[in-house]
HTML snippet that shows the backbone in 3Dmol.js (N, CA, C, O; Angstrom):
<script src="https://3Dmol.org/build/3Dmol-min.js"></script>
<div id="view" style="width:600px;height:400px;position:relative"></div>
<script>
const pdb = `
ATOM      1  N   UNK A   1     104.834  92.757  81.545  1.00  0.00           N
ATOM      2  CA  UNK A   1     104.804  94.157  81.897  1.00  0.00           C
ATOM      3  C   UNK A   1     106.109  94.504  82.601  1.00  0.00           C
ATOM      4  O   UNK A   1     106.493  93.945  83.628  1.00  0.00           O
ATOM      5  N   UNK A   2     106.918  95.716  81.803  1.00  0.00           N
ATOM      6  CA  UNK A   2     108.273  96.076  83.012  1.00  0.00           C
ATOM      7  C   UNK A   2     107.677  96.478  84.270  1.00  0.00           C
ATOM      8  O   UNK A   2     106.503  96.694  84.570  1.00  0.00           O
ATOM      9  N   UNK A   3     108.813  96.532  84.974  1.00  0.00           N
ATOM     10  CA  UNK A   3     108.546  96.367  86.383  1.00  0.00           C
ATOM     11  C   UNK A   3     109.875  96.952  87.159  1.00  0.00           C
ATOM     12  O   UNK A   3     110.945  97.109  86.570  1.00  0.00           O
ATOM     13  N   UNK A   4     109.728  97.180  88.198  1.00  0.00           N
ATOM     14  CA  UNK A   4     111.246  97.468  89.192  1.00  0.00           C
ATOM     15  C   UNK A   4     111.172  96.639  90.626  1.00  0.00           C
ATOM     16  O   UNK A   4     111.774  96.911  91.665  1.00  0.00           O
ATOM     17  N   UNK A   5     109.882  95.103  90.272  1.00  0.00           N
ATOM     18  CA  UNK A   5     109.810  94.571  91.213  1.00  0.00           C
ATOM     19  C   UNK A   5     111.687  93.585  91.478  1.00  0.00           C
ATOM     20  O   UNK A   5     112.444  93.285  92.401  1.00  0.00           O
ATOM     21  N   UNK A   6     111.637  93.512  90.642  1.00  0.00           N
ATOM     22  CA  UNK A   6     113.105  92.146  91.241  1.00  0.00           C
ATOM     23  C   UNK A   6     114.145  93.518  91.640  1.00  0.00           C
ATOM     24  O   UNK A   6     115.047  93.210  92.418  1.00  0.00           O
ATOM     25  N   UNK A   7     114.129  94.662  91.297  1.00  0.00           N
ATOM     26  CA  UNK A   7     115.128  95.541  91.825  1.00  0.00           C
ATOM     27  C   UNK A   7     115.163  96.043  93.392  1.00  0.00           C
ATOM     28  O   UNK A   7     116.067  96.327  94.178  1.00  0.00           O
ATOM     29  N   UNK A   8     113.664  96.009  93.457  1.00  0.00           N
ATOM     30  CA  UNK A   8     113.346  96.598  94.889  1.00  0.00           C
ATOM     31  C   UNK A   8     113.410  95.866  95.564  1.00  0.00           C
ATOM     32  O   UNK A   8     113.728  96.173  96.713  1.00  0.00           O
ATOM     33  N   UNK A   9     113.055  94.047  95.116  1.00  0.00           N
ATOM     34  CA  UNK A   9     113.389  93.494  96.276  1.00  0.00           C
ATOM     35  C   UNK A   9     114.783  92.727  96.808  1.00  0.00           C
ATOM     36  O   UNK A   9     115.075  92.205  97.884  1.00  0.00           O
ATOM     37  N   UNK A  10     115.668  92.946  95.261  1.00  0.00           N
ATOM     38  CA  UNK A  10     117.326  93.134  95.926  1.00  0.00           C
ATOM     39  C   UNK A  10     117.550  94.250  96.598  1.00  0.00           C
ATOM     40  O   UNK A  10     117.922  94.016  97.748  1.00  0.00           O
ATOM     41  N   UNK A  11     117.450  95.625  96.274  1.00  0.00           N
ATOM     42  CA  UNK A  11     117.293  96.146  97.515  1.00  0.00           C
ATOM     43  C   UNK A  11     117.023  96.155  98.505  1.00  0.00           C
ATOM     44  O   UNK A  11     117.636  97.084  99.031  1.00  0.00           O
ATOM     45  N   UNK A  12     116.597  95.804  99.001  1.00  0.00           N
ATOM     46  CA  UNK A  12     115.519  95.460 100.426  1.00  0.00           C
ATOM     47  C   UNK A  12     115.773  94.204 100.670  1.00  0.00           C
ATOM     48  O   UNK A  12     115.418  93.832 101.788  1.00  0.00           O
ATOM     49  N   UNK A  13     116.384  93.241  99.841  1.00  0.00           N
ATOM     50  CA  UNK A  13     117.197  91.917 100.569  1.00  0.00           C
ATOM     51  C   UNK A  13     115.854  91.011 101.005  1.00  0.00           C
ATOM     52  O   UNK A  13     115.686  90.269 101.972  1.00  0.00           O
ATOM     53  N   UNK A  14     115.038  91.345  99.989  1.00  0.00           N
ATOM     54  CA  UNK A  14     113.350  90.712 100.638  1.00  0.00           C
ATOM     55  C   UNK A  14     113.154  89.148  99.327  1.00  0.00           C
ATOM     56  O   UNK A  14     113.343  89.368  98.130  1.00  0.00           O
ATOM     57  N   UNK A  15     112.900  88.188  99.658  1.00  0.00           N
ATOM     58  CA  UNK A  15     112.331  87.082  98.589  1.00  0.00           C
ATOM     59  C   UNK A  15     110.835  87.314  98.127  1.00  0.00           C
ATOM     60  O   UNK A  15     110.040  87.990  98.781  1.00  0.00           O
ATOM     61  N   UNK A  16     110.583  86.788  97.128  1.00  0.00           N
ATOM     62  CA  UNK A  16     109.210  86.140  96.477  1.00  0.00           C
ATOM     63  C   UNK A  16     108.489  85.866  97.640  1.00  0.00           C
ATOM     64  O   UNK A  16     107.704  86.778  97.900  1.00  0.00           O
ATOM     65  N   UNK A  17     108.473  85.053  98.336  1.00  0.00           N
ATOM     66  CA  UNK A  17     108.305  84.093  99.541  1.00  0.00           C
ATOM     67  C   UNK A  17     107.785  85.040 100.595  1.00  0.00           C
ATOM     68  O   UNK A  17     106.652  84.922 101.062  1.00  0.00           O
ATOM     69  N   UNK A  18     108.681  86.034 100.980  1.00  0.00           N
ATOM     70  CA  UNK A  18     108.467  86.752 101.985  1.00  0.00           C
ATOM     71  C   UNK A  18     107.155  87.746 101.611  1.00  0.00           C
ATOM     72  O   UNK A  18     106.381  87.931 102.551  1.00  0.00           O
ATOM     73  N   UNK A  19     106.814  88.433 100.276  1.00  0.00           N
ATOM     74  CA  UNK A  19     105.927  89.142  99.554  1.00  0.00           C
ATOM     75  C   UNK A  19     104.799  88.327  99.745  1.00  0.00           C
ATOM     76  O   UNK A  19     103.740  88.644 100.287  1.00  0.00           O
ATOM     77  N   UNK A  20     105.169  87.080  99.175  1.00  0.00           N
ATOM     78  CA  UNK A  20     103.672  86.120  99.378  1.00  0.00           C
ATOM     79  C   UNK A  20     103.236  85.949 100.624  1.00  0.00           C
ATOM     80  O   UNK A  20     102.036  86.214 100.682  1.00  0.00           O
ATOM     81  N   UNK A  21     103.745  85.579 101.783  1.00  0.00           N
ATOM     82  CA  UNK A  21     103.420  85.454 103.267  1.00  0.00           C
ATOM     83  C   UNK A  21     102.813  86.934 104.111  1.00  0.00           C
ATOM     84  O   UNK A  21     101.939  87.075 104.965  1.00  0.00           O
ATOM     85  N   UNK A  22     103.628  87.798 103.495  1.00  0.00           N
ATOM     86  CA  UNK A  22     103.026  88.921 103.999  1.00  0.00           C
ATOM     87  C   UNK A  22     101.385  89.316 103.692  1.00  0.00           C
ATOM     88  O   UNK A  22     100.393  89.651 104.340  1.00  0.00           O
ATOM     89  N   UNK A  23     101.777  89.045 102.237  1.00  0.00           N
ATOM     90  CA  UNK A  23     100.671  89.869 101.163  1.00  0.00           C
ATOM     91  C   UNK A  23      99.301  88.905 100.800  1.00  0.00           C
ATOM     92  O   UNK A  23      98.273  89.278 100.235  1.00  0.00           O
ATOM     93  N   UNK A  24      99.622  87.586 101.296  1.00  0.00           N
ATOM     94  CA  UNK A  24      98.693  86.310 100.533  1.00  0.00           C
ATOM     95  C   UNK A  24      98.301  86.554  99.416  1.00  0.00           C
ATOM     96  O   UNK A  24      97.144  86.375  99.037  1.00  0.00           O
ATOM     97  N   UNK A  25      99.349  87.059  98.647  1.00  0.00           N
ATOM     98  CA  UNK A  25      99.126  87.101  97.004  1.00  0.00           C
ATOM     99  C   UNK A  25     100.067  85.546  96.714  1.00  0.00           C
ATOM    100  O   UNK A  25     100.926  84.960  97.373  1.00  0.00           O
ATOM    101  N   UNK A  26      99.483  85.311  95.565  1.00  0.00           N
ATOM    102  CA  UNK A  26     100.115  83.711  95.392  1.00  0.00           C
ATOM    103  C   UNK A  26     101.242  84.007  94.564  1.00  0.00           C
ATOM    104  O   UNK A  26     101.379  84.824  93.654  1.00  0.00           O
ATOM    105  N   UNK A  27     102.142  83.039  95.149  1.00  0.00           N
ATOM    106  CA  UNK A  27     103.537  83.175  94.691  1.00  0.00           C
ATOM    107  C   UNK A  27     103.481  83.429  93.556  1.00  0.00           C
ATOM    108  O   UNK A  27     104.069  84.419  93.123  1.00  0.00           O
ATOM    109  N   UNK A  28     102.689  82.531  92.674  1.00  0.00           N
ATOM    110  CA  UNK A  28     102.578  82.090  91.430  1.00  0.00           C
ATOM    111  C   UNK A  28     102.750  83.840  90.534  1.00  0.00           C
ATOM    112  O   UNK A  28     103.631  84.349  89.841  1.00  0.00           O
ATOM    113  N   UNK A  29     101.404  84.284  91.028  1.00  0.00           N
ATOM    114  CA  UNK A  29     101.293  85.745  90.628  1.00  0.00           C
ATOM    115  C   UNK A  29     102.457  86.652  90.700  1.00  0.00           C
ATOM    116  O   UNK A  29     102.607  87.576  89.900  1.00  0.00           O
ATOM    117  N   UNK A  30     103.336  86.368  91.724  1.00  0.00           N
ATOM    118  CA  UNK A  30     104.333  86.970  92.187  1.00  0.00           C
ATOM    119  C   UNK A  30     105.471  86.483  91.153  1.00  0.00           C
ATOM    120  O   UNK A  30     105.842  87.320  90.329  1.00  0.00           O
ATOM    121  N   UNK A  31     105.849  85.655  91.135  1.00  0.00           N
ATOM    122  CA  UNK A  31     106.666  84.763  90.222  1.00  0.00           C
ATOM    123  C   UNK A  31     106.386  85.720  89.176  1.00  0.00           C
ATOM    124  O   UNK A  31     106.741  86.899  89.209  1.00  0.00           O
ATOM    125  N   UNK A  32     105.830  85.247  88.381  1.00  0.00           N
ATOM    126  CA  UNK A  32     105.355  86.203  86.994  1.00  0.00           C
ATOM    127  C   UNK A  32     105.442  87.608  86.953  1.00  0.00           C
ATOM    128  O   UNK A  32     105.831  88.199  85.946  1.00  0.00           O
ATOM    129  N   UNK A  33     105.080  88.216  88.064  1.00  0.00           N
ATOM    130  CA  UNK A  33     105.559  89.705  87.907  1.00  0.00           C
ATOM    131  C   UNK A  33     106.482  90.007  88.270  1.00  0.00           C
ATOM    132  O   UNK A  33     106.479  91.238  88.243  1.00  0.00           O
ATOM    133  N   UNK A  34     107.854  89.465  88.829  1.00  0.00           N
ATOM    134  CA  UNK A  34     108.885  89.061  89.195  1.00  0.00           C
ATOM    135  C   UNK A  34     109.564  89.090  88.129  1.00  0.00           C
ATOM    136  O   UNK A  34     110.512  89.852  87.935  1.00  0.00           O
ATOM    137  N   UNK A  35     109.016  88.023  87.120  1.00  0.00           N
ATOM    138  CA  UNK A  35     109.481  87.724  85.503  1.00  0.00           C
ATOM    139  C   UNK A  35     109.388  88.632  84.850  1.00  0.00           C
ATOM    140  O   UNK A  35     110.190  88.785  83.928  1.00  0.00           O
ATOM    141  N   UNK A  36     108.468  89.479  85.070  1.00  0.00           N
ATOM    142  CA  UNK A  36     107.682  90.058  83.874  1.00  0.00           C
ATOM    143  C   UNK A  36     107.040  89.672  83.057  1.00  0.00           C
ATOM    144  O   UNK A  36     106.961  90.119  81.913  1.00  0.00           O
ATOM    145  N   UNK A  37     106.503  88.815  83.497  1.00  0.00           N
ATOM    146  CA  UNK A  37     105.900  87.621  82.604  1.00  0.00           C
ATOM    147  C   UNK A  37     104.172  87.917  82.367  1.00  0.00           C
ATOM    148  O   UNK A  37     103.522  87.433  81.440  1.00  0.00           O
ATOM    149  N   UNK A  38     103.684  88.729  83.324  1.00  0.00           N
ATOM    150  CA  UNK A  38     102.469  88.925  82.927  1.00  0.00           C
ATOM    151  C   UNK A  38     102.478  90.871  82.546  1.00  0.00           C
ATOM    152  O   UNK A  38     103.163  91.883  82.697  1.00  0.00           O
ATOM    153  N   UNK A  39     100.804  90.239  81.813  1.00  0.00           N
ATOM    154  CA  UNK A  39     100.566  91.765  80.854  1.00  0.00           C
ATOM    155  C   UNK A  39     100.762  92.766  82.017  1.00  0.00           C
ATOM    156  O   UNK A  39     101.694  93.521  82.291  1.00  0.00           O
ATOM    157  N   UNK A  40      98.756  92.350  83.015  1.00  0.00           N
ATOM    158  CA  UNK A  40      98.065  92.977  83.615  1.00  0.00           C
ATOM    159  C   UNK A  40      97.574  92.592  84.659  1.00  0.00           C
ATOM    160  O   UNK A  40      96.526  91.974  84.844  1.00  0.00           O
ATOM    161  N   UNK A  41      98.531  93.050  85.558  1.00  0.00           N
ATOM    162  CA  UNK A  41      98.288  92.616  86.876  1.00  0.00           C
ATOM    163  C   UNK A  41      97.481  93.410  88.000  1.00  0.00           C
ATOM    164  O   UNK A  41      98.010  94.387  88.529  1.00  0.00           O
ATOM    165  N   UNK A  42      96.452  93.076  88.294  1.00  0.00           N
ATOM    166  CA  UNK A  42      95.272  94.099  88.902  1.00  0.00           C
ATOM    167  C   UNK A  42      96.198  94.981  90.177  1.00  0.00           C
ATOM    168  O   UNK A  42      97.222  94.740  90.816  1.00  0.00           O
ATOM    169  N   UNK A  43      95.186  96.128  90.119  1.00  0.00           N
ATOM    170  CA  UNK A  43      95.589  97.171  90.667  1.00  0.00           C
ATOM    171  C   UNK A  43      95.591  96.857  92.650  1.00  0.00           C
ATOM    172  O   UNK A  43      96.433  97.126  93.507  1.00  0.00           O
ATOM    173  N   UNK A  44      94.699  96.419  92.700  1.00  0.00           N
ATOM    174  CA  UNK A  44      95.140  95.636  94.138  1.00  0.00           C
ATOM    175  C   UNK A  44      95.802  94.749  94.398  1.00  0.00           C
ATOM    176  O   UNK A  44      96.137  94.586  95.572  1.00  0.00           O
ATOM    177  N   UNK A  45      96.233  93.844  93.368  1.00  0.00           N
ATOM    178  CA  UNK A  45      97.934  93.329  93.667  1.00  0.00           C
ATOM    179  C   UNK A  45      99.281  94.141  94.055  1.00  0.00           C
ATOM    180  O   UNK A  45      99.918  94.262  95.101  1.00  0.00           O
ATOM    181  N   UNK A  46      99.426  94.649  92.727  1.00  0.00           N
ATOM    182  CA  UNK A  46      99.882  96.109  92.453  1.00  0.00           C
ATOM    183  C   UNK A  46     100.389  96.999  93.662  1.00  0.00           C
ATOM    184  O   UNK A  46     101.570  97.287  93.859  1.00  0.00           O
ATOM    185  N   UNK A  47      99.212  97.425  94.513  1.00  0.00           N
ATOM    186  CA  UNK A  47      99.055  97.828  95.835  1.00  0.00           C
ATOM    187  C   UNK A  47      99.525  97.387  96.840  1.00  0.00           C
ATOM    188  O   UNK A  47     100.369  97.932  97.551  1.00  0.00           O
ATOM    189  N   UNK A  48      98.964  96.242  97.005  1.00  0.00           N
ATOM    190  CA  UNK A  48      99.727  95.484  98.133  1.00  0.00           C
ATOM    191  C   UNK A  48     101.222  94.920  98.507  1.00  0.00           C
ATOM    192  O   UNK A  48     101.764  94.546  99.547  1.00  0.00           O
ATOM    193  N   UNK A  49     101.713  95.082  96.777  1.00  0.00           N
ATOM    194  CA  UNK A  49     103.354  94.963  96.918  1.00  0.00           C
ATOM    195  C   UNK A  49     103.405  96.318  97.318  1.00  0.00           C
ATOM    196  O   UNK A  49     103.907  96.506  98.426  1.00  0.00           O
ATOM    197  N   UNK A  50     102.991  97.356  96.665  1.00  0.00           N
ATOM    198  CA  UNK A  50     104.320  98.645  97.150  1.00  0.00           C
ATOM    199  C   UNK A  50     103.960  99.122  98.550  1.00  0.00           C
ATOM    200  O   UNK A  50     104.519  99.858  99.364  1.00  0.00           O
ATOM    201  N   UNK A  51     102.677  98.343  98.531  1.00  0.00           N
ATOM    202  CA  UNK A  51     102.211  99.011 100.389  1.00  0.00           C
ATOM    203  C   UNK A  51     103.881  98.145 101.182  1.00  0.00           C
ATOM    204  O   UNK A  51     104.842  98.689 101.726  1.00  0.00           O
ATOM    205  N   UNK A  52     103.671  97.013 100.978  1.00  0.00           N
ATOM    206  CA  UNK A  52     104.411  96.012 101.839  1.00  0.00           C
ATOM    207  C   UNK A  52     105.914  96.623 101.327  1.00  0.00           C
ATOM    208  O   UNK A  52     106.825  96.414 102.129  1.00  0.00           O
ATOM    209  N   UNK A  53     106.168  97.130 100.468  1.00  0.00           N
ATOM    210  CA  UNK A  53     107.591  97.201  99.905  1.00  0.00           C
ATOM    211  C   UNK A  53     107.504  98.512 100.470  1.00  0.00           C
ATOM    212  O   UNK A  53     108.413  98.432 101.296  1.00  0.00           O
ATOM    213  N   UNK A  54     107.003  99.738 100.599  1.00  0.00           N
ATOM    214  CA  UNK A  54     106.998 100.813 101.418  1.00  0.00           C
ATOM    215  C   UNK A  54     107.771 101.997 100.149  1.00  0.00           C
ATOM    216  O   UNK A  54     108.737 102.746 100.298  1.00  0.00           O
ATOM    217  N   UNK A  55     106.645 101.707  98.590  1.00  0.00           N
ATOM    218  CA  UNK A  55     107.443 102.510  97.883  1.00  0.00           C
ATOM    219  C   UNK A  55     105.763 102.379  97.251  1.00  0.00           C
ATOM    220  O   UNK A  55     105.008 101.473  97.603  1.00  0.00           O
ATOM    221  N   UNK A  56     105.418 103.356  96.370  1.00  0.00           N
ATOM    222  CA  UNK A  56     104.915 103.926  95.489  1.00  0.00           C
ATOM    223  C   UNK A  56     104.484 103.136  94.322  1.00  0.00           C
ATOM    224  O   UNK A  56     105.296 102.447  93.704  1.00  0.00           O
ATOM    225  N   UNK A  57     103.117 103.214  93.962  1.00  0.00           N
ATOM    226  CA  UNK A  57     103.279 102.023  92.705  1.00  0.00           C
ATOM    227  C   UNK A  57     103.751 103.095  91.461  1.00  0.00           C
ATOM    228  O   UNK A  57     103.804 102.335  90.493  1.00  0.00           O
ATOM    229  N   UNK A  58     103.906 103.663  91.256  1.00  0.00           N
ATOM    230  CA  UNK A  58     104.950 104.395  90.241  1.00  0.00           C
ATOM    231  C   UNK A  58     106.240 104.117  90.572  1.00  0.00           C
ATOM    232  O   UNK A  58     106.937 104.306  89.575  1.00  0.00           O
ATOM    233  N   UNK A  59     106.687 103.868  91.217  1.00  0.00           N
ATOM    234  CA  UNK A  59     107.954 103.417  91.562  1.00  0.00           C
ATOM    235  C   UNK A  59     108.332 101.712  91.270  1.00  0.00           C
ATOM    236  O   UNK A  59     109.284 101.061  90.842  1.00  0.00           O
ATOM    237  N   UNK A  60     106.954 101.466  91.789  1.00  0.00           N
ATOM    238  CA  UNK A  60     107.221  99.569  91.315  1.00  0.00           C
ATOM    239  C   UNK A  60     107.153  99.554  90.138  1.00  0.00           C
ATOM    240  O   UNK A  60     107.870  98.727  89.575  1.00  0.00           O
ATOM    241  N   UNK A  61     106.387 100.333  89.394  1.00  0.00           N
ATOM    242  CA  UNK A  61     106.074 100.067  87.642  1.00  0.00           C
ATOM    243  C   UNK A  61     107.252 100.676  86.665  1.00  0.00           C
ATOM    244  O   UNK A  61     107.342 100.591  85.441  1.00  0.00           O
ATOM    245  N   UNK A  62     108.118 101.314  87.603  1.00  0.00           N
ATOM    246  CA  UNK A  62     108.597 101.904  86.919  1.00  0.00           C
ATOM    247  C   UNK A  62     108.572 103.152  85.605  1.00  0.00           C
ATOM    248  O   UNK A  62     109.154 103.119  84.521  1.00  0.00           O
ATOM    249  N   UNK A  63     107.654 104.233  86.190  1.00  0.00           N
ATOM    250  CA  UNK A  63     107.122 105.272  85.353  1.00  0.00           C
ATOM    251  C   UNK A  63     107.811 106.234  86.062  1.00  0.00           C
ATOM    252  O   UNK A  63     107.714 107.420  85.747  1.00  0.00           O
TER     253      UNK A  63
END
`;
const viewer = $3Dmol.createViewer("view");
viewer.addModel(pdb, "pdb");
viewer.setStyle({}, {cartoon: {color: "spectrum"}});
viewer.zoomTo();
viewer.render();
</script>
């Protein structure tokens, strides 16, 4: 699934690592949507990055 996750978090100068510790979403999950590697990533994942990233999930998904 595209994404504007690896953009936002060069912006913000933030790691994988730091998302996972905050968020206790597993890296793993993170990794992959990072990649873009997964389809469909539930909507409370979803959430909890752009809560923690302090942007919009239209903005993380890129729509």
């Amino acid at each position: 699934m595209k994404n504007n996750f690896r953009v936002i978090l060069a912006e913000q100068r933030k790691t994988v690592a730091e998302v996972h510790k905050i968020t206790g979403i597993s890296k793993f999950t993170l990794t992959n949507i990072y990649y873009e590697r997964t389809k469909n990533p539930g909507l409370s994942t979803i959430k909890k990055i752009a809560d923690y990233l302090g942007v919009t999930i239209t903005e993380l998904l890129g729509y």
